[in-house]
NUROPA-902586 format. One record per residue (C-alpha): residue number from 1; z, y, x. Coordinates in steps of 0.2 Angstrom, whole numbers, plus 5000, padded with zeros to 4 digits. Layout:
<pts>
   tikol     c3     c2     c1
     NUM      Z      Y      X
...
</pts>
This chain:
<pts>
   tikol     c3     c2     c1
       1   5000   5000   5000
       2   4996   5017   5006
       3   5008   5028   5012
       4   5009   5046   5001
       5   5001   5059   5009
       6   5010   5076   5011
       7   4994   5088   5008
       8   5004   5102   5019
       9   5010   5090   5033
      10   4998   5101   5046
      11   5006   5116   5043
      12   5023   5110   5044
      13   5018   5105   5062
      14   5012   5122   5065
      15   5029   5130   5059
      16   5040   5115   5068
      17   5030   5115   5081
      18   5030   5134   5085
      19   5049   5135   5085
      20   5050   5120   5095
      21   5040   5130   5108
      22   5050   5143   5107
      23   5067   5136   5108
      24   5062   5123   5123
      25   5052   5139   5132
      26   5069   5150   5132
      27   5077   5137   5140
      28   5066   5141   5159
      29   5056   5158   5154
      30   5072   5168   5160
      31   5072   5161   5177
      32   5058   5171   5185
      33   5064   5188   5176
      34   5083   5185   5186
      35   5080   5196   5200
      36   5074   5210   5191
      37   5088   5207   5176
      38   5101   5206   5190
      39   5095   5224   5196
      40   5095   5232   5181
      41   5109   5226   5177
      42   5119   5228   5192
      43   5126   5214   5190
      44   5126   5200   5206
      45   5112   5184   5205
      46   5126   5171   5203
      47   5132   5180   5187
      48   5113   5180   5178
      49   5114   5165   5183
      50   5122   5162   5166
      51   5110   5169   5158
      52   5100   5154   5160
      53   5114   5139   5161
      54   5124   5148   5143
      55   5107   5142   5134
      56   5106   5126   5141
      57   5122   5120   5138
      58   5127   5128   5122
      59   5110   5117   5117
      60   5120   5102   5124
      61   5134   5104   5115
      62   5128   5107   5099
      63   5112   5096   5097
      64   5121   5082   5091
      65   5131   5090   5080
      66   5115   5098   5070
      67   5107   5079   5073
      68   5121   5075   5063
      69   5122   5087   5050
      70   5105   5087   5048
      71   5108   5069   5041
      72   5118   5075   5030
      73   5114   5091   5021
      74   5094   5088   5025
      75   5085   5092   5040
      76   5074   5105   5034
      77   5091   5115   5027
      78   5096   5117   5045
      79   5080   5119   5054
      80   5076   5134   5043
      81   5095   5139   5045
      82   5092   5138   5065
      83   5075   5145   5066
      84   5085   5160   5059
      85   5098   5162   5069
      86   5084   5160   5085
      87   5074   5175   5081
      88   5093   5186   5078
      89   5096   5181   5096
      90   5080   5184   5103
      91   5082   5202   5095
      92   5101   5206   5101
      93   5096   5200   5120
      94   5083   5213   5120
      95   5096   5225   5118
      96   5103   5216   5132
      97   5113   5233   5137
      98   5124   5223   5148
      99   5128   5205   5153
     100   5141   5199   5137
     101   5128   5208   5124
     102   5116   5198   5131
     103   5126   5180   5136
     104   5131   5183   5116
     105   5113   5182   5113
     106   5109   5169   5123
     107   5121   5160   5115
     108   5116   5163   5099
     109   5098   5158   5102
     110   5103   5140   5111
     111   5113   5140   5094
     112   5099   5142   5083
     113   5087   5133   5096
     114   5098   5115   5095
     115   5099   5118   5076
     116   5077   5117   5078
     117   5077   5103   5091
     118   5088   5091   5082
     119   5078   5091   5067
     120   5058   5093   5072
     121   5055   5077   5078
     122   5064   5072   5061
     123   5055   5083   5054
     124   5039   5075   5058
     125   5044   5058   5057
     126   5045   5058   5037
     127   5032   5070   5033
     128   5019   5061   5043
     129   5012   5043   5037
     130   5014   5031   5052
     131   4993   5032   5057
     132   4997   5048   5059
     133   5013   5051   5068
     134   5008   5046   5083
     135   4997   5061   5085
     136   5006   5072   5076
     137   5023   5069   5090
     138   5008   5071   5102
     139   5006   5087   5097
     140   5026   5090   5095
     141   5026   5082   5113
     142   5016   5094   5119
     143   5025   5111   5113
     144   5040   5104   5120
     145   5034   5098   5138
     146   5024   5116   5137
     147   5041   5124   5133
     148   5051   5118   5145
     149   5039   5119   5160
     150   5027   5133   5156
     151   5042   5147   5159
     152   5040   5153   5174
     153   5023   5155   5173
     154   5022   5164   5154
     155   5039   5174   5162
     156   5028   5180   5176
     157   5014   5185   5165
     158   5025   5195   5155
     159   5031   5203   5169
     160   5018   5210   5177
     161   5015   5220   5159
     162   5028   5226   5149
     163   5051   5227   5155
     164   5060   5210   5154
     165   5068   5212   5137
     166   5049   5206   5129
     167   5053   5189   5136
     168   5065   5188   5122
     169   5057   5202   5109
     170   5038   5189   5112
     171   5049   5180   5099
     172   5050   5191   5086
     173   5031   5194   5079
     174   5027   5174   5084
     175   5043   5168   5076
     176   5041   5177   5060
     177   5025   5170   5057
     178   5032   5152   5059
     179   5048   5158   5050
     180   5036   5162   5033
     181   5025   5147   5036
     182   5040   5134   5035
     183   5048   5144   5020
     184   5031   5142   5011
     185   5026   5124   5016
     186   5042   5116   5021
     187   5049   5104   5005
     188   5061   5109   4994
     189   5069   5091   4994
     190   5072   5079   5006
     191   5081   5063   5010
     192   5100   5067   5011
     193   5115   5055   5020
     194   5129   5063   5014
     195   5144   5059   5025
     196   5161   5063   5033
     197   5160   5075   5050
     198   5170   5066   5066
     199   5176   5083   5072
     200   5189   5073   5083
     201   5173   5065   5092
     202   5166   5081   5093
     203   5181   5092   5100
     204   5181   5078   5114
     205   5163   5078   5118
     206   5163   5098   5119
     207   5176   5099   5133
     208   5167   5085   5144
     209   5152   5094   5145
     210   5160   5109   5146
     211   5173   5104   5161
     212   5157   5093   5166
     213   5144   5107   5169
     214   5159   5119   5176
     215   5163   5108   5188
     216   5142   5106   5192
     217   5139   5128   5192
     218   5155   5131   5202
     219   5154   5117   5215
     220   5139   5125   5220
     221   5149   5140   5224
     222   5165   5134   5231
     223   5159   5115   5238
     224   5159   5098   5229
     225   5174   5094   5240
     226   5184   5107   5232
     227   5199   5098   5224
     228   5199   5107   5207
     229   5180   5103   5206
     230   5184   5084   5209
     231   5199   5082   5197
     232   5184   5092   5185
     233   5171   5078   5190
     234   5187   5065   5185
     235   5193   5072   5170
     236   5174   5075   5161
     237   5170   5055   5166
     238   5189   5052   5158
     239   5185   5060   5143
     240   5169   5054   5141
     241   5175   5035   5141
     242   5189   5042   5128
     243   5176   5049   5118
     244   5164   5034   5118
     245   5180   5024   5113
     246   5183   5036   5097
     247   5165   5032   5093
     248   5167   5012   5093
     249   5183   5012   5082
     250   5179   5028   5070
     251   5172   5024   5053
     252   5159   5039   5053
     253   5156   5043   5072
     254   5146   5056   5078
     255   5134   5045   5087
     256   5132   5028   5080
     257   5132   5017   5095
     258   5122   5003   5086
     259   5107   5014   5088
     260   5106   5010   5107
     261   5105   4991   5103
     262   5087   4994   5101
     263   5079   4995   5117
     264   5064   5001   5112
     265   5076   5019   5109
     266   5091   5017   5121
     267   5074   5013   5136
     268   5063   5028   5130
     269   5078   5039   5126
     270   5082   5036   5148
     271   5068   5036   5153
     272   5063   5053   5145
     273   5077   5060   5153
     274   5074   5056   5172
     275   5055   5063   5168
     276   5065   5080   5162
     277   5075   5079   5177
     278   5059   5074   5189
     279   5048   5091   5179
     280   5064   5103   5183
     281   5063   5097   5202
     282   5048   5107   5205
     283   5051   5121   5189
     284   5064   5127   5202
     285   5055   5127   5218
     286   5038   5131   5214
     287   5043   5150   5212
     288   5053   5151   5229
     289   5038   5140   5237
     290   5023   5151   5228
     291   5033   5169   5230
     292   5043   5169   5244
     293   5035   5155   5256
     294   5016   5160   5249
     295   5019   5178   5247
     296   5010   5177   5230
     297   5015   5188   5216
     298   5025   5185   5202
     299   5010   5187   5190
     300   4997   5177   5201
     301   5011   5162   5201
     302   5013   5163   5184
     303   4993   5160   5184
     304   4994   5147   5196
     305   5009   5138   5188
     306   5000   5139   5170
     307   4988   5123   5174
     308   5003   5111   5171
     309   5005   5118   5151
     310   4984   5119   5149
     311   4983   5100   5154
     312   4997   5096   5147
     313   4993   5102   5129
     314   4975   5095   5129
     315   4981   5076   5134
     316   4995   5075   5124
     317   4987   5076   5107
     318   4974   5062   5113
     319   4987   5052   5121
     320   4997   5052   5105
     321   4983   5047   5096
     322   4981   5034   5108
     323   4997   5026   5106
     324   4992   5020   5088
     325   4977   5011   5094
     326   4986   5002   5111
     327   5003   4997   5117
     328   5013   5014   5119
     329   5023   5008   5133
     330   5007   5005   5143
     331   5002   5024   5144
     332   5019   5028   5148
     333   5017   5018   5163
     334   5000   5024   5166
     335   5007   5042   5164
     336   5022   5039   5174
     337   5011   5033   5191
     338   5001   5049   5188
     339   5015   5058   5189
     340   5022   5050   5205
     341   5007   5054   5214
     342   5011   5071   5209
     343   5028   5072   5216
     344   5019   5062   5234
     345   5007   5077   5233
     346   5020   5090   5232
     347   5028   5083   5249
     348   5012   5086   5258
     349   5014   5105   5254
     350   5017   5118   5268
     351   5015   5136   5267
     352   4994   5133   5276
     353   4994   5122   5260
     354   4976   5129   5249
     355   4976   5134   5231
     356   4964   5122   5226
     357   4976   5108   5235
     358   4990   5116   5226
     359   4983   5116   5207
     360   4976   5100   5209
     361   4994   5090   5209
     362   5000   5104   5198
     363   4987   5098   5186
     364   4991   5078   5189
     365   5008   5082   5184
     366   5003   5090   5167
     367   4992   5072   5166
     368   5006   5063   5169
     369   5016   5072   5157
     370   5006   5073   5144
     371   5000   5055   5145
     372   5020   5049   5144
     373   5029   5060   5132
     374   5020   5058   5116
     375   5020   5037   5117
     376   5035   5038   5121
     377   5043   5052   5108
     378   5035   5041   5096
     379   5042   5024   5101
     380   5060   5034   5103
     381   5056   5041   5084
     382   5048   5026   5075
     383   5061   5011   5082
     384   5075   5022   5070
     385   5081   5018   5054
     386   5074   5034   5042
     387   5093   5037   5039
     388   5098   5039   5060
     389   5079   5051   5061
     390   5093   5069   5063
     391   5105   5058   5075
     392   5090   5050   5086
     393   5080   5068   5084
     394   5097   5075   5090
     395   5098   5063   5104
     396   5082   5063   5110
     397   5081   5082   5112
     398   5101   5079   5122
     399   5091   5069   5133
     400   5077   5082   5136
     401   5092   5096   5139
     402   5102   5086   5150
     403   5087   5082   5161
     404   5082   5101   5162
     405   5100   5108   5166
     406   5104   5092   5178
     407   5088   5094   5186
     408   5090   5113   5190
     409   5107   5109   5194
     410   5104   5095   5207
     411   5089   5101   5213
     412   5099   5117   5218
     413   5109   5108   5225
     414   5099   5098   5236
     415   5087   5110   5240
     416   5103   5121   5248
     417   5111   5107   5256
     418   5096   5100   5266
     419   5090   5119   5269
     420   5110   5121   5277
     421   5107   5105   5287
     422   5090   5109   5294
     423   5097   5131   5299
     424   5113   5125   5305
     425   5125   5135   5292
     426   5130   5138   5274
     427   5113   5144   5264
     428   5112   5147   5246
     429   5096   5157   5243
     430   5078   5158   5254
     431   5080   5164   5270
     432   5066   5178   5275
     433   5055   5176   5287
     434   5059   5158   5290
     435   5048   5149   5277
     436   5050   5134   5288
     437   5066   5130   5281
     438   5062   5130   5265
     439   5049   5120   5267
     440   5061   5107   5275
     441   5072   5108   5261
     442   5057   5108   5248
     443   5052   5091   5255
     444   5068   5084   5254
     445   5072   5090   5236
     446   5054   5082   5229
     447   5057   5065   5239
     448   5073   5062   5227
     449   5062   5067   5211
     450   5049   5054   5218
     451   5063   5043   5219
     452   5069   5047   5201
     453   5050   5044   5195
     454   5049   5028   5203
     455   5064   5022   5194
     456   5057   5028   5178
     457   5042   5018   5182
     458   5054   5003   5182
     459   5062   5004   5170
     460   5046   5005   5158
     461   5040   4990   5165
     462   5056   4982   5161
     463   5052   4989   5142
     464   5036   4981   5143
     465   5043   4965   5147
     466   5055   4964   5135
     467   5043   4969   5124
     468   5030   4955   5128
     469   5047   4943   5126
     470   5050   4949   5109
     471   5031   4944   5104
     472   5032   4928   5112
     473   5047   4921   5103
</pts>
C-alpha cells in the first residue's frame, strides 16, 4: 500500500532546511570575525573565545532535552518555537554593545538553534514517504555539513563588505522567510507521545557537560596537569556514569537506552561523530594556515575555503538518493576513504604548497562528506521507532555538536602542544614570522584526524558485517 503523500513536503524541507543551515552555520561563522570582535570590543582573544564555545555548548546541553519534548508536545510545536527564539538572538547579538549583551545572545540563539536541530531530522522523517527520505535527509545532510563547515569562509565573505554584527543580522531577512514558509506549510497536527520530564536526569547531565567542557576551555589555559582541572575531568566521568545509572532504573528517562541496542543507530550515531570531529580538525587550521602561513586575505580564504560547502551540497542530494537504490553503509565507506585521502593530502601542505594543490583535497573532503552524511543520517533516522524520531533527531544532532566543539577543542590543543614541542616554550597562538612551526604543528594535528577517520572507516565495516550477518541468518 502506498504511503500518503504530503503535497507540501518540499517546502517544509526548504523552511527546515534553512533554519538547520542557520543554526549549524552560527555554530563556526563567528570564528573568523574573533579578531576583529575582540578589537572592537576591547576585550582579550581568550574571552571571545566564548563567544564561540557559549553556542556550542548551550546546544549540547539542551538538544536532548527539546529531542525530548519534542516527543512530547509535537515536534513541529517546538521547531517553530526555536526558529523563533533563533532569529531574537541573532537580532540582540548585533547589538552586541559589549561581551554579556552579546554571550546573552549567543546563548539565546544555541537556545533556539538546539530547539531546530532536535526536531528537523524528525521533521523529515514523518513528512517524507520512505522512497523519498533518503533524498530528502540528503538534502538536510547537506545544510548541515554546509553549516558547520562553510563558516569561515561565508564569515570572511562578509567581512570584507559590511561590520561584523551582519554575521548575526544575515539571519534576520533569510530567517524570516523560512519563519513564514513553516507557519504556512508546516502541519497543524502531528503525532504526540505525551510523557513525564526526568528533570533529575537532566540536572545531572547539565553539570557534566558543563564541569566537562570547563575543565576542556580552561585546561587550555592553566595546563591539563592542573589539579582542579583533573578532579574536573573526574568528577564529569563520575557523574556521567551516575547519570547513565538514573537512566537504566527511571521509568521515563531522558534517553531511552534501548535505542542504542540497534546498531544500525548506536554505529552511525559514532561514527557521525568522529567525522564532525575529523571536519573541525581542519575548520580550525585552515584560517591560521591560509592567513597567517599563506598571507591570504580573510575574504580570498573565505573563497578558497567555499569549495568544501559547493561540493558538498551537490553530492549530498545524489548520494541520498543513492542510498535508496544500494546498501547505505557502502557509500559511507566509500565516502569515508575519500575523506582519508583528504586528511593524507592536507599533511603534504607547506606554505610553497599551490592553490590548485590546495582546493583539490579541500574539494575531496566535501566528496567525502557529502557522500557519507546523507546514507548515513538516513540509516541513524529510519532504524527508530516513529515514537524515539525527537529523541534520535536529538541525539543525532548531540553527536554532530560534540564532534564540532571536541574537535575545535582538541585540535587546539594539539595543534599548541606539538607547536610548544617543535619552538622549545609555551605557545598558544601563531608565532610571526615563523610559519615553519606552524606548519610542524599543522602536520601533527591532521595526522590524529587521519587517525580518527581511519577508525571511522572501521567501524563502518564492522556495520557492514553485521549487517551482511543479520541477512544471512
Amino acid at each position: 500500500m502506498d504511503e500518503e503523500l504530503n503535497p507540501k513536503r518540499w517546502m517544509i524541507l526548504i523552511s527546515v532546511g534553512i533554519f538547520t543551515l542557520m543554526a549549524t552555520l552560527d555554530g563556526s561563522i563567528v570564528n573568523i570575525a574573533l579578531p576583529v570582535i575582540s578589537k572592537d570590543l576591547n576585550i582579550p582573544m581568550n574571552m571571545a573565545e566564548w563567544i564561540v564555545s557559549i553556542y556550542l555548548v548551550t546546544i549540547c546541553i539542551f538538544l536532548l532535552l527539546f529531542g525530548k519534548l519534542a516527543d512530547a508536545i509535537g515536534k513541529i510545536k517546538v521547531f517553530k518555537m526555536g526558529s523563533f527564539l533563533f532569529i531574537l538572538g541573532s537580532l540582540v547579538c548585533g547589538f552586541g554593545v559589549d561581551l554579556p549583551i552579546l554571550l546573552a545572545g549567543r546563548t539565546l540563539q544555541a537556545f533556539g538553534g538546539s530547539m531546530a536541530m532536535a526536531t528537523n531530522n524528525g521533521i523529515i522523517t514523518q513528512t517524507f514517504p520512505l522512497r523519498e527520505r533518503g533524498y530528502a535527509l540528503g538534502y538536510i545532510g547537506s545544510f548541515v555539513s554546509i553549516g558547520s563547515i562553510a563558516g569561515p569562509g561565508i564569515g570572511g565573505l562578509i567581512l570584507s563588505q559590511f561590520h561584523w554584527s551582519y554575521i548575526f543580522w544575515i539571519n534576520l531577512p533569510i530567517g524570516a522567510i523560512a519563519l513564514i514558509l513553516g507557519y504556512l506549510n508546516l502541519p497543524k497536527k502531528e503525532p504526540k507521545n505525551p510523557a513525564k520530564f526526568d528533570y533529575r536526569g537532566f540536572f545531572v547531565y547539565l553539570v557534566t557537560l558543563l564541569l566537562f567542557f570547563a575543565a576542556i576551555f580552561i585546561g587550555q589555559s592553566v595546563g591539563f596537569g592542573n589539579i582542579y582541572i583533573i578532579l574536573a575531568f573526574i568528577l564529569s566521568i563520575l557523574l556521567f556514569m551516575w547519570f547513565i545509572h538514573l537512566q537504566k532504573n527511571t521509568e521515563q528517562p531522558m534517553i531511552e537506552l534501548r535505542i542504542f541496542k540497534n546498531h544500525d543507530f548506536t554505529l552511525g550515531l559514532v561514527v557521525g561523530f568522529l567525522i564532525f570531529v575529523t571536519n573541525f580538525f581542519f575548520n580550525v587550521v585552515s584560517p591560521f594556515y591560509l592567513e597567517n602561513a599563506l598571507g591570504i586575505k580573510a575574504s580570498i580564504a573565505g573563497y578558497i575555503l567555499m569549495m568544501f560547502p559547493i561540493v558538498q551540497v551537490i553530492i549530498s542530494p545524489i548520494s541520498g538518493k543513492m542510498s535508496a537504490k544500494i546498501n547505505p553503509i557502502l557509500l559511507t565507506i566509500t565516502g569515508l576513504s575519500v575523506l582519508a585521502v583528504a586528511q593524507i593530502g592536507y599533511l603534504f601542505f607547506n606554505v610553497n604548497t599551490s592553490l590548485w594543490f590546495i582546493l583539490l583535497f579541500i574539494g575531496l573532503n566535501g566528496l567525502g562528506n557529502g557522500l557519507f552524511q546523507a546514507p548515513n543520517n538516513t540509516m541513524i533516522m529510519s532504524s527508530v521507532d516513529p515514537k524515539d524520531l525527537g529523541i534520535a533527531g536529538g541525539l543525532n544532532a548531540l553527536a554532530r555538536n560534540m564532534g564540532m566543539i571536541i574537535g575545535v577543542s582538541v585540535s587546539t590543543t594539539i595543534l599548541f602542544l606539538s607547536m610548544s614541542s617543535f619552538y622549545g616554550k609555551s605557545v598558544t597562538t601563531y608565532i610571526d614570522n615563523r610559519p615553519d612551526i606552524f606548519i610542524d604543528g599543522m602536520r601533527v594535528t591532521m595526522a590524529f584526524a587521519l587517525a580518527i577517520c581511519l577508525v571511522a572507516i572501521l567501524m563502518s565495516v564492522i556495520r557492514l558485517m553485521k549487517s551482511r550477518g543479520l541477512k544471512n541468518e
